[in-house]
N, C-alpha and C positions, 0 to 999 in steps of 0.2 A: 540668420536666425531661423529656427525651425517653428512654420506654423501651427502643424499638426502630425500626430504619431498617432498611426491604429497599428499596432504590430510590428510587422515589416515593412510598414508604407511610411513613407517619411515625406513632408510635402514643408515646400519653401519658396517662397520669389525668387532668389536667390538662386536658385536651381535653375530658373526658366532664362536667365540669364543668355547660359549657354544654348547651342543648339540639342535635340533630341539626339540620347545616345553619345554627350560628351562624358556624363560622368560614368556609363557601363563598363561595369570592369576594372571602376576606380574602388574606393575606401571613402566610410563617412566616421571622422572622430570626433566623438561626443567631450561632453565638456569634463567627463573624469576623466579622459585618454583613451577610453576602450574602444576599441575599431570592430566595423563589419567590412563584410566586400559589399560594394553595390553591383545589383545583379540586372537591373533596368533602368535605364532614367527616360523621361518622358515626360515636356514640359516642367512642373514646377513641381513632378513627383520623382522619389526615386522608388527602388525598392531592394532591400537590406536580404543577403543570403538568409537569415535570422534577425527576429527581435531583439533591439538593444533596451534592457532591462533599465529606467530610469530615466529613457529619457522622454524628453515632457517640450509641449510649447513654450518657446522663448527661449529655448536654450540658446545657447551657441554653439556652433560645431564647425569642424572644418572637412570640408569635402574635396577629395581628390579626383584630379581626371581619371578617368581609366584610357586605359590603350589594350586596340585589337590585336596588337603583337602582328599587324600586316604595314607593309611600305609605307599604303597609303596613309596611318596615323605617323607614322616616324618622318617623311619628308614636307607635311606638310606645315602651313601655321600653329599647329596645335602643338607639335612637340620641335618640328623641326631639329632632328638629331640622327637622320639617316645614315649618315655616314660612322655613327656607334651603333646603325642596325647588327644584329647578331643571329638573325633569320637566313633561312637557305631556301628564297623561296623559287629561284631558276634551278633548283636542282629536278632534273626530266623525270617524269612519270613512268618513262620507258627506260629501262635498262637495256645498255645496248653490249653488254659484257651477259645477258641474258635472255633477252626478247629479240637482240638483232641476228641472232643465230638460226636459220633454216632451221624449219625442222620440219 
């Protein structure tokens, strides 16, 4: 249940729940269906790419994790689903079809 709405700030207990930075990156759906991205969370605030237009304390809404799109959110308790990771994130920094050649 949403406590308070000034703009793009969205504040709820509900949110402090989780730890700081679980819903960053997620989605918050207001009670007509219409979605923003959440673009920070922090304790029992988020904050909305953009202002959702209607919505008001007491609503209900539902709010998605977000994921950093690194290992560390896929392997762990939060999503735990590494192994459908789709990141290439051992791929070298160095080209060695490029950079390993004398020059």
């Amino acid at each position: 249940m949403i406590s308070t709405v000034s703009g793009p700030i969205v504040t709820s207990n509900d949110f402090a729940l989780r730890p700081d930075g679980w819903f960053k990156s997620g989605k918050l759906q207001g009670p007509t269906g219409e979605q923003r991205a959440i673009i920070d969370h922090t304790g029992d605030t988020i904050r909305l790419l953009g202002p959702m237009p209607g919505l008001k304390s007491l609503d209900q809404c539902l709010a998605f994790w977000g994921c950093n799109h690194l290992t560390s959110d896929c392997g762990t308790a939060k999503f735990n689903v590494l192994v459908n990771y789709l990141g290439a994130p051992w791929i070298p920094t160095i080209n060695p079809a490029v950079d390993g050649v004398n020059r």
